[in-house]
C-alpha positions in Angstrom: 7.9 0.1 -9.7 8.1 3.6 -9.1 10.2 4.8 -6.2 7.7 7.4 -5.5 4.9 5.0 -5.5 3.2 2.8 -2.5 4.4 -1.3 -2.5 4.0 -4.0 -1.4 4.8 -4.0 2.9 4.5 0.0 2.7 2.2 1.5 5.4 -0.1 4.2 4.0 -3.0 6.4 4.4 -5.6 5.9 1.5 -7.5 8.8 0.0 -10.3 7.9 2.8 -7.5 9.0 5.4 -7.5 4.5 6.5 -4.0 3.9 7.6 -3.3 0.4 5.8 -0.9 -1.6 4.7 0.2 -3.0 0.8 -0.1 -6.4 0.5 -0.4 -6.9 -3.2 -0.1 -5.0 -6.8 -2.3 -7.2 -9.4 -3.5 -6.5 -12.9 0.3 -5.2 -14.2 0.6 -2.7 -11.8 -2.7 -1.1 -11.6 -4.7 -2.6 -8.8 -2.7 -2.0 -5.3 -4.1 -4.4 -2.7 -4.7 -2.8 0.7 -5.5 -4.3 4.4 -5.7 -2.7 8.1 -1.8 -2.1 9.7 -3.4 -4.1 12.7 -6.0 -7.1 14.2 -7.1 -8.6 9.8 -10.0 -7.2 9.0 -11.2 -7.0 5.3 -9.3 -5.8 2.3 -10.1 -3.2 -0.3 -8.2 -2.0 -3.5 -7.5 1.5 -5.1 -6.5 1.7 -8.8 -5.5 5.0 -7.9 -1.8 4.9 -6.3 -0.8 8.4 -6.1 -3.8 9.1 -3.6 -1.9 6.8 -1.4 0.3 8.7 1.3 3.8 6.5 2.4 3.8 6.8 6.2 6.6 4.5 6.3 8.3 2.0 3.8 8.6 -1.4 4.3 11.8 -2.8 6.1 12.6 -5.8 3.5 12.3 -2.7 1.4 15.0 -1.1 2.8 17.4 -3.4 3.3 17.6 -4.3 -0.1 
């Protein structure tokens, strides 16, 4: 994992400037999982990390 890099419970924007959050990396850390902050909704994935902006890291992040 890079510390730079978007993971799992991070909020983000995407490169489509959707505010989401990680839920999963699959496929050995290519394929970063991605769902809306609030009310479900559907899921998409971006194989492309670095276009993901942190807005804010996750707490069980943090306290680690």
């Amino acid at each position: 994992m890079n510390a730079q890099r978007a993971w799992v419970g991070d909020l983000v924007r995407d490169g489509d400037r959707r505010r989401a959050i990680v839920t999963d990396v699959r496929t050995g850390g290519t394929v970063w999982v991605l769902r809306p902050p609030t009310g479900g909704g559907p899921h998409w994935e971006t194989d492309e990390p670095d276009s993901l902006e942190i807005l804010a890291r996750s707490e069980a992040r943090d306290s680690c």
